[in-house]
N, C-alpha and C positions, 0 to 999 in steps of 0.2 A: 526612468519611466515610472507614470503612478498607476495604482491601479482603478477600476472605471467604480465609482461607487453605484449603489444601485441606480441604476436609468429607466427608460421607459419605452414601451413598444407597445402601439396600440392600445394606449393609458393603462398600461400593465405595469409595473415598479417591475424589473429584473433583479437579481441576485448578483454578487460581486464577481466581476470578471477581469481577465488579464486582458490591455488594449493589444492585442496582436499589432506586428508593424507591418507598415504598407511600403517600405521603404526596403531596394537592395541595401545590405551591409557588407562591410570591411573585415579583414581578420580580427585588427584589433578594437573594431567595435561590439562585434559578435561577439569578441571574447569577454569585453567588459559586461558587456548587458548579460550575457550565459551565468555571469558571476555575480550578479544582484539576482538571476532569474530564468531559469533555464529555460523558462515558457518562451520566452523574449526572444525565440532564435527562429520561432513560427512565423512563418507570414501568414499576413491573413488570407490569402488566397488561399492556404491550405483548407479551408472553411467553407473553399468552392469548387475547387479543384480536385482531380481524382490522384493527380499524382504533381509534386513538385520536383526539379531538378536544379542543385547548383553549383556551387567551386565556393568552397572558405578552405583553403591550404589544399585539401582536399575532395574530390570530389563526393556531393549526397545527394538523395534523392528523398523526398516525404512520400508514403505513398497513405494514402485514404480511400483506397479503392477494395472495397472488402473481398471478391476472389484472389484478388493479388495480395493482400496478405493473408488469406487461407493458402494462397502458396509457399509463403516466407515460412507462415509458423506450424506447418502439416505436411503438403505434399514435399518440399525441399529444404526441411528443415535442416536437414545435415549443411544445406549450404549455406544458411544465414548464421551462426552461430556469434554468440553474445557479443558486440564491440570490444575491443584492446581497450578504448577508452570506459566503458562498463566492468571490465575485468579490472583495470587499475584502479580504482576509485573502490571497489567495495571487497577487493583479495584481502588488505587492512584487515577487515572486520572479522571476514567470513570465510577467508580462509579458500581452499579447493572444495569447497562444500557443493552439495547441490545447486546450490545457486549459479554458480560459473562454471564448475566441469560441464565440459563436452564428451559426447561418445560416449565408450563404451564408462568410462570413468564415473561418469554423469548417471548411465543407464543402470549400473549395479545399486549407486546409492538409492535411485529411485525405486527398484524394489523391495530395497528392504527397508524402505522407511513408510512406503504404503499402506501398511496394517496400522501404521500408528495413527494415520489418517480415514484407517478404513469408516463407512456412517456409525457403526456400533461401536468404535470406540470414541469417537468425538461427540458423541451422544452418553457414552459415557461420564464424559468430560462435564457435561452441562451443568452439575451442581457447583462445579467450582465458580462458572461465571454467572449463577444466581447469586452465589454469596456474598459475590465482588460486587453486582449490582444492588445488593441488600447495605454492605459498606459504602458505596458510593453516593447510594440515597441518604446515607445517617450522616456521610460529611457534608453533604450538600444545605443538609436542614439545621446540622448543626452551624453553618456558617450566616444564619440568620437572614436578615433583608437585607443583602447587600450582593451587585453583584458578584457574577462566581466566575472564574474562568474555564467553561467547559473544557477548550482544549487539556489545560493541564488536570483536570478533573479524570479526560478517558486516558489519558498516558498513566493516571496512577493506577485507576480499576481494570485496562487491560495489562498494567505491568502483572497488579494484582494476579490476574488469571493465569499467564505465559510462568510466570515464576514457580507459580501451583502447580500448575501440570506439565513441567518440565522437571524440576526436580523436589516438586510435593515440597518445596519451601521448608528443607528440613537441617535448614541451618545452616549446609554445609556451605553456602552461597551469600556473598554477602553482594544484596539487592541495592541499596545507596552503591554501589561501589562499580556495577554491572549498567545503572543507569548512567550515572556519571559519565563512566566510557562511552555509552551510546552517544551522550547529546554532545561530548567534544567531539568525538569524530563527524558526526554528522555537521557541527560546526565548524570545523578546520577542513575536514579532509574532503569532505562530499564535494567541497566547492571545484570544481571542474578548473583543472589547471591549465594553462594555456599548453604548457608543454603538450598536454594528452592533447588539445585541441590541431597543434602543428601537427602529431605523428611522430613528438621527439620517443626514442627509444625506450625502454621500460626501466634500462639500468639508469639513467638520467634521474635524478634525486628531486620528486616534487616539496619542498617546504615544507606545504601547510603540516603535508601527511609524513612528516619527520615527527614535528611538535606532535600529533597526536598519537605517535605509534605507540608510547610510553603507557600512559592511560590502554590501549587495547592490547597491551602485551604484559600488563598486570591483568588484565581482565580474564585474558586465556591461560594463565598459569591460576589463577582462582577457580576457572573451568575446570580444567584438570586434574587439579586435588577433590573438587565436586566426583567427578565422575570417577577417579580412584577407589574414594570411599564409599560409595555405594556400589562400588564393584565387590569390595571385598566385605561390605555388609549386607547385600541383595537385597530384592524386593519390597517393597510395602502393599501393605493390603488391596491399593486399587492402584494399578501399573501407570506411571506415570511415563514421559517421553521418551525421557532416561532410562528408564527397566526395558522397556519397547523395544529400543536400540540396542543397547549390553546384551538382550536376548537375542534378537534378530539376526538372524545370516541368509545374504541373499538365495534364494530358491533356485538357482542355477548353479553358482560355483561354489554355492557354501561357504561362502565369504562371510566373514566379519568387522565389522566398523575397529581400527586401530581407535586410542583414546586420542590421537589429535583430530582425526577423521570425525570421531565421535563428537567432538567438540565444536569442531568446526561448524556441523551441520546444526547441534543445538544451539549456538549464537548466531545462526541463519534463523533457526525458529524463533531465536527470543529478538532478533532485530527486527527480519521482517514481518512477526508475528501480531507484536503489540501494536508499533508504530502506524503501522499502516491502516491495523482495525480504528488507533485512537482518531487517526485522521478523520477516516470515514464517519466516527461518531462524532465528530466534533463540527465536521461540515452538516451531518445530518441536523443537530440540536440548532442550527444558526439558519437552516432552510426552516424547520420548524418555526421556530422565534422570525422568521421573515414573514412566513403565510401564518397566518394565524389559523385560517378555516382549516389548513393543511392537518394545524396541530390539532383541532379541536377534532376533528373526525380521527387521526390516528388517537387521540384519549379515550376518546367513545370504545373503539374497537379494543383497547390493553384493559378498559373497564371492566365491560362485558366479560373479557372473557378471564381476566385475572380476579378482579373480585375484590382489590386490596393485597391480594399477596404478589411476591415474585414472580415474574415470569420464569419459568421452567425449560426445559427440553422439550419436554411433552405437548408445549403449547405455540412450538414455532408455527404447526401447521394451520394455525386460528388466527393466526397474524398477519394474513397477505399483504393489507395495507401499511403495517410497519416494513414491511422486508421492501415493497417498491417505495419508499422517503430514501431507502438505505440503497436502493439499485441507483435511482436518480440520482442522489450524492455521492453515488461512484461514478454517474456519466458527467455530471456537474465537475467533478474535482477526483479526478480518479490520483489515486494517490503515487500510482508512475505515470508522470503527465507525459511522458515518452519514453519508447524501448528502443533501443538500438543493436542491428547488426551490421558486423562485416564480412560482406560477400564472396563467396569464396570459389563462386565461378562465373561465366559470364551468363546471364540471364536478361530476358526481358519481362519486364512488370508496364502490363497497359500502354507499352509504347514508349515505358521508358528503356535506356539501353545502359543492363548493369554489367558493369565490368568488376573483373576481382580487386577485392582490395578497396571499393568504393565503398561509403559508408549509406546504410539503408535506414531507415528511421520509419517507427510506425508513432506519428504524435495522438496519444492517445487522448491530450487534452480537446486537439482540433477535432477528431476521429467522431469526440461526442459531441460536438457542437457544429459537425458538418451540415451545410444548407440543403443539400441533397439527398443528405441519410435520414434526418430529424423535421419533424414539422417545430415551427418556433425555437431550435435548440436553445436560445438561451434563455428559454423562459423556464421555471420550476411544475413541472408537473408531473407528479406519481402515478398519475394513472398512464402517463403510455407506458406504462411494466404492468398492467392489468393484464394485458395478455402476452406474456411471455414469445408467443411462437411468432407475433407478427414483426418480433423483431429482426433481424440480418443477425445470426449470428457472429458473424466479422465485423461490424459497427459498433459492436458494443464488447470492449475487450478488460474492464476493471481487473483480470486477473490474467490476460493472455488468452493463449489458447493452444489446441495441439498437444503431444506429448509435454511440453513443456508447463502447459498451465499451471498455475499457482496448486502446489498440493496441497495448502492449510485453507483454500475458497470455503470448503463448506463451514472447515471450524472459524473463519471469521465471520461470512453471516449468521451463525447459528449465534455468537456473542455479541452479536451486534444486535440484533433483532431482541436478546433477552437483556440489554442492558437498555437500549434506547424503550421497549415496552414497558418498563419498569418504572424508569426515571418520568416517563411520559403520565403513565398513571397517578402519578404522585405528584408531581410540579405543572405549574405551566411558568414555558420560557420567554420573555418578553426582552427587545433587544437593549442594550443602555446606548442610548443617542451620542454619534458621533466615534464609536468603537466598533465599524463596521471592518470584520478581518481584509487582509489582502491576500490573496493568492500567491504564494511562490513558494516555485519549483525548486530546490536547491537537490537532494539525494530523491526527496520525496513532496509531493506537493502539500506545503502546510499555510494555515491558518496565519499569516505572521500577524504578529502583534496578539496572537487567542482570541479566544468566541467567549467575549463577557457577556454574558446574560444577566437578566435579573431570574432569579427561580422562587416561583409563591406556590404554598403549599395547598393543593385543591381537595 
């Protein structure tokens, strides 16, 4: 299947989108298309409908119906808990970490890793990803008139950042080595294997993720000599993730993070940290370079109010119109084009009828491009984030929502907003004909092929 290049609605050019199918599937063609494209398993009725129902090995169900997933991910959250297939595919990486514990397991790491996320320290944090964005501007100018490949641009300024304030980049870590790991696993393992897809057993040996266990079991012994030595050589001057943690002990049992525990959760901050911000900026830069008026009014507003210098912390709140290019290209291209749980009692959502053990999907892709939630969803426009309250808070889910919502939300807009302010004041991105990205979903919804831009210096 290809992707739809821009089209037209109302002599409006749209933005690159995945053809949803309009067609029942088979096991084994769902599984092949899941494996070019995880979007590909969306009907497009999901775009009309408040809830879908069907059988692949399995019984699922889509819901798009926003009380009913303020049911899933708030009121009954104990009963939705992460997919078997979400836990296989990303235990690899990250381990029993926040990301996939459940209960009470899940609930101690969450509060002792809160303060590290609390506004005052991720505001903290802010100089590290001005400086990133000061570096990212100097390679970009230095790569002259030619174009540039954004995507791989924000992977290196947000490795940049996640690496700083994780472990203040102080050698003990060796960064080519930690990337490396990310992008095989995310290339071998991410791929959704048919076994997870039947419900085969967990001891059952998937391939891909044999080849890549090597690369991430180097990765996490390089962790943990990380996190040794700065145990037994303490702090730096401004507390990085790492000191955060080492320090921390949950506020109830007085618990402490063990060093694989510890580790775990930091290769959750450095996987899901960077990757998903680069997304989000790399989709942003290619909505820019799509609308031009879009761009030229966010330069206006990073002008005014930056002057020539970096964007700062202190000046996220001056930026409303950069933070909605950055909300829209999380509803456009949210970087988990779907979440999934498995239900663990019987429930009804809008009339559908869930039983245990059925798989529940909220497709975050369709969610933002639903006909009934969104005027024009698939057109580009920033201002419906102009006023934040008019929107459903359940329609619009770039980081989840409930107890479980993304802890690191604010420190990725806060670096998104000061890198994309930045790069914007300084460049204008114009697109190179014929390199228009495609969307797909594989762990996480990327750019395939990268967002080449031309970048001129204004």
């Amino acid at each position: 299947m290809g992707h739809h290049p821009p089209w037209t609605i109302n002599d409006r050019r749209l933005p690159v989108r995945v053809p949803l199918t309009h067609e029942k599937l088979g096991v084994l063609r769902s599984f092949n298309m899941m494996r070019e494209n995880v979007l590909n398993i969306i009907p497009e009725i999901a775009t009309r409908q408040a809830v879908v129902s069907g059988r692949t090995a399995r019984r699922w169900h889509m819901i798009m119906h926003p009380p009913s997933i303020r049911q899933m991910l708030l009121d009954r959250v104990e009963d939705y808990p992460k997919s078997v297939v979400t836990k296989n595919l990303l235990r690899p990486a990250v381990g029993d970490s926040l990301f996939i514990a459940e209960g009470q397991h899940w609930r101690w790491q969450r509060r002792l890793a809160a303060p590290a996320f609390s506004h005052r320290n991720v505001r903290n944090l802010a100089p590290v990803m001005t400086a990133a964005a000061e570096r990212s501007a100097e390679r970009i100018a230095d790569a002259g008139r030619r174009a540039v490949n954004l995507l791989d641009e924000m992977i290196a300024a947000t490795f940049d950042v996640i690496s700083e304030v994780t472990f203040s980049d102080d050698g003990s870590f060796d960064r080519g080595d930690i990337h490396r790991a990310i992008e095989d696993y995310v290339a071998d393992a991410g791929r959704v294997s048919l076994l997870d897809v039947l419900g085969a057993p967990d001891w059952l040996p998937r391939p891909a993720r044999v080849f890549s266990a090597q690369s991430m079991a180097e990765m996490r012994r390089s962790a943990d000599a990380a996190i040794d030595a700065r145990a037994a050589r303490g702090p730096g001057p401004v507390p990085d993730f790492l000191d955060l943690l080492l320090a921390g002990e949950d506020p109830k049992s007085k618990r402490k993070l063990t060093t694989s525990e510890l580790r775990d959760n930091l290769l959750t901050f450095i996987v899901a940290g960077h990757e998903t911000t680069a997304l989000s900026l790399a989709w942003s830069f290619y909505l820019c370079a799509f609308d031009p008026e879009v761009q030229e009014r966010a330069r206006a507003e990073a002008h005014s109010v930056l002057q020539g210098r970096a964007a700062t912390g202190d000046d996220i709140d001056q930026l409303p119109f950069i933070r909605q290019i950055i909300d829209e290209a999380l509803r456009l291209y949210p970087p988990a084009g779907v979440v999934s749980r498995t239900a663990q009692k019987a429930d009804n959502l809008h009339g559908a009828d869930i039983r245990p053990g059925d798989t529940v999907m909220i497709p975050i892709y369709a969610l933002g491009r639903h006909k009934q939630l969104w005027e024009d969803p698939d057109t580009f426009n920033p201002d419906r984030f102009a006023d934040r309250k008019a929107i459903d808070r359940y329609a619009y889910l770039p980081f989840g929502d409930g107890p479980r919502i993304c802890i690191g939300a604010s420190f990725a807009l806060q670096e998104a907003v000061i890198i994309l302010a930045t790069l914007l004041s300084r460049f204008r991105f114009t697109p190179v004909a014929g390199r228009d990205p495609k969307p797909v979903m594989i762990l996480t919804l990327r750019p395939e092929g990268g967002v080449w831009l031309m970048a001129e210096p204004v």
